[in-house]
C-alpha positions in Angstrom: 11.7 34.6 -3.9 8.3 33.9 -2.4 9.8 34.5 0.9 10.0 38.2 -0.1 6.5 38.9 -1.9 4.4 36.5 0.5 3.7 39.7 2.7 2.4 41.6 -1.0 -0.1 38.7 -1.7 -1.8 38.5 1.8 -2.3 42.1 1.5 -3.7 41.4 -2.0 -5.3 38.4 -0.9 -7.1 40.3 2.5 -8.3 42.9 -0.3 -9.6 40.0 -3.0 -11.7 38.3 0.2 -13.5 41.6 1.3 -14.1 43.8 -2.1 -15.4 42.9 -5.4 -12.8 43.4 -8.7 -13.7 46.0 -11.3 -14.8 44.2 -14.9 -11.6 45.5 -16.0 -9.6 44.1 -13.3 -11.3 40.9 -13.4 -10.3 40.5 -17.5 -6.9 41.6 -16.7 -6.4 38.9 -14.1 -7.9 36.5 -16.1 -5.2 37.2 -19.1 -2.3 36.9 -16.4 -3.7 33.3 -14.9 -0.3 32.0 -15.3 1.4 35.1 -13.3 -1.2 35.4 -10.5 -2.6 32.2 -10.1 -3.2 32.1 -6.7 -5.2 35.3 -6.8 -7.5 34.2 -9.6 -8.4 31.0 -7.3 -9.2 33.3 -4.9 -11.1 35.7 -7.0 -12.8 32.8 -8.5 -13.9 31.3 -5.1 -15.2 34.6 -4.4 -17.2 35.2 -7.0 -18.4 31.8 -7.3 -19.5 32.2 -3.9 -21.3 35.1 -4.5 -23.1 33.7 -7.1 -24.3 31.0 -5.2 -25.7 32.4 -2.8 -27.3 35.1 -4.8 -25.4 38.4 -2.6 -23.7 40.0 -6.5 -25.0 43.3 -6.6 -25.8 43.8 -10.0 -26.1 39.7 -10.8 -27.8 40.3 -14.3 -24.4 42.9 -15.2 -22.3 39.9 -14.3 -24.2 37.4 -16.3 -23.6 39.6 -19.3 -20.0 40.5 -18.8 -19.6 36.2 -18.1 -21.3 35.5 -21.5 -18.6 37.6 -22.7 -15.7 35.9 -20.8 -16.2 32.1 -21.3 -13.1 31.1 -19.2 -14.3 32.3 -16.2 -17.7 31.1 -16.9 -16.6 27.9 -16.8 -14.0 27.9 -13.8 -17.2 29.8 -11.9 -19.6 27.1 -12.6 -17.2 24.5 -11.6 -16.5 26.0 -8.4 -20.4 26.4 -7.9 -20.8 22.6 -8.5 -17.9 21.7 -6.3 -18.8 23.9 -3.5 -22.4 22.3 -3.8 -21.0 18.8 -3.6 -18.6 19.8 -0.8 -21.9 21.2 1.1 -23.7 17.8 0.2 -21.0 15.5 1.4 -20.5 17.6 4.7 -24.6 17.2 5.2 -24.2 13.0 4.6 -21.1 13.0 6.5 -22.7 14.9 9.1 -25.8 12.1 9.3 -23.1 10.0 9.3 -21.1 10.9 12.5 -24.9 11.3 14.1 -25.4 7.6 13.5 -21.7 6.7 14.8 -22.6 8.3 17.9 -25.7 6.7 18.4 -24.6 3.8 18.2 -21.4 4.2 20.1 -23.4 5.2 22.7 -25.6 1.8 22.2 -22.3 -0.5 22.8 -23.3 -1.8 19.2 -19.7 -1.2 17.7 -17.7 -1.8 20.3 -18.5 -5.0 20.9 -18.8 -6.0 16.9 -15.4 -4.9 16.7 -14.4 -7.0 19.3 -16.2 -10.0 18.0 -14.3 -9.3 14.3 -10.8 -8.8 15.9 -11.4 -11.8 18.2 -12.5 -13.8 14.9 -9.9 -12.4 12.9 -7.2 -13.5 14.5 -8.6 -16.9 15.8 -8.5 -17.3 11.8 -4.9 -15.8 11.4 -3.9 -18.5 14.2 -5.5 -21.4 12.9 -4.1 -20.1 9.3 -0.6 -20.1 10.8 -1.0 -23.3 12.8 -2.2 -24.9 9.5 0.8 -23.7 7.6 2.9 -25.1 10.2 1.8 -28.7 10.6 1.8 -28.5 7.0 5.5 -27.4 6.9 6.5 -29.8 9.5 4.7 -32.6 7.8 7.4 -31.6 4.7 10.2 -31.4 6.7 9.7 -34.5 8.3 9.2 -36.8 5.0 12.2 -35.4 3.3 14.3 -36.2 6.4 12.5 -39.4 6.3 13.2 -39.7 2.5 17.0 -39.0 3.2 18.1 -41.0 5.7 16.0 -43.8 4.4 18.4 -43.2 1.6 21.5 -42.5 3.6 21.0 -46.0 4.9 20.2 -47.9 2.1 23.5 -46.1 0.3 25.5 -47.0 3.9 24.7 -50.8 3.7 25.6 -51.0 -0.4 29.0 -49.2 0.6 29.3 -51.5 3.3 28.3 -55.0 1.5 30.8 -54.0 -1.3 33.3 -53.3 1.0 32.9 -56.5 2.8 33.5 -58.3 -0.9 36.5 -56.2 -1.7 38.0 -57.0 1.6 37.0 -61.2 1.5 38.7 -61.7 -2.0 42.2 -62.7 -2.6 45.1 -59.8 -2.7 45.4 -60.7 -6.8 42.0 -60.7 -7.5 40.9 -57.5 -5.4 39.4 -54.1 -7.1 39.7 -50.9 -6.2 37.2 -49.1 -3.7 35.3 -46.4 -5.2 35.4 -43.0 -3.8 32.0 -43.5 -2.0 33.8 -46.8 -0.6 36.5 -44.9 0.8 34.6 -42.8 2.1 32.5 -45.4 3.9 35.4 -47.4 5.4 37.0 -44.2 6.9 33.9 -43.1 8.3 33.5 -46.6 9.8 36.2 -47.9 10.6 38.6 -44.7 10.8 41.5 -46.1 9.1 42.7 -46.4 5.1 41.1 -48.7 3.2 43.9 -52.2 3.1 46.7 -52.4 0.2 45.4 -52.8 -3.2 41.3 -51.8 -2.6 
């Protein structure tokens, strides 16, 4: 739908940024906010403007007919105290960008930001160097651990074996699963008859 009014509300709008609204046309507009929002903010900016910078022609007329429509009152005032911190922040940002330049032409942040990007990631290398001994410190003593463990395991499964095997075919007991599993790793056979 906008598609086919946009062409109607920059002709408004054109109109809104060069003339000044009739009392009458201003409280009409400000009763159909919801319709023709986009108009009233520029009406309002307008006005606000105007305001500001003193250029209303009949400024004590407007005061009177604002005391008697408190809505836009209050969105004018607001726009006057945005527009003055808009104007503020522009004039610090302004002094701002002056002193970048200054310096920039100085050398003075070019080489501090080399110095903290040459710092930063010495530290994020020494970080990650760090974690990494750290992990491989892990790593090692749980494979240590294990195969300390593995071996300790591997001789028990091999002593008991050895007994199994050494004691007479009436008396022998069965090899438990971890036995058999040692012998055919060992030896690659079955376990002998009746272990």
């Amino acid at each position: 739908m906008e598609k086919y009014v946009d062409h109607v509300y920059k002709k408004c709008e054109a109109i809104l940024h060069s003339r000044l609204l009739s009392y009458d046309d201003l409280t009409t507009l400000t009763h159909s906010t919801e319709h023709h929002l986009r108009l009233f903010k520029i009406v309002v900016k307008g006005l606000a403007d105007r305001v500001r910078n003193k250029t209303m022609p009949d400024l004590d007329g407007f005061y009177r007919y604002l005391s008697g429509n408190p809505y836009l009152n209050w969105l004018i005032s607001i726009n006057i105290k945005k527009r003055g911190k808009a104007i503020e922040n522009a004039q610090i940002h302004q002094e701002a960008v002056e002193e970048m330049k200054r310096r920039w032409v100085e050398g003075e942040i070019e080489e501090q930001r080399d110095e903290e990007k040459r710092l930063r990631r010495q530290k994020a290398k020494d970080e990650l160097r760090k974690r990494e001994e750290e992990r491989l410190e892990v790593h090692a003593a749980r494979q240590d651990a294990f195969w300390e463990a593995k071996r300790v395991q591997d001789a028990a499964n091999e002593k008991a074996c050895l007994e199994k095997v050494r004691t007479p075919v009436s008396k022998r007991v069965a090899f438990t699963q971890d036995e058999r599993v040692h012998w055919r790793k060992t030896r690659g056979t079955l376990p002998l008859k009746g272990c």
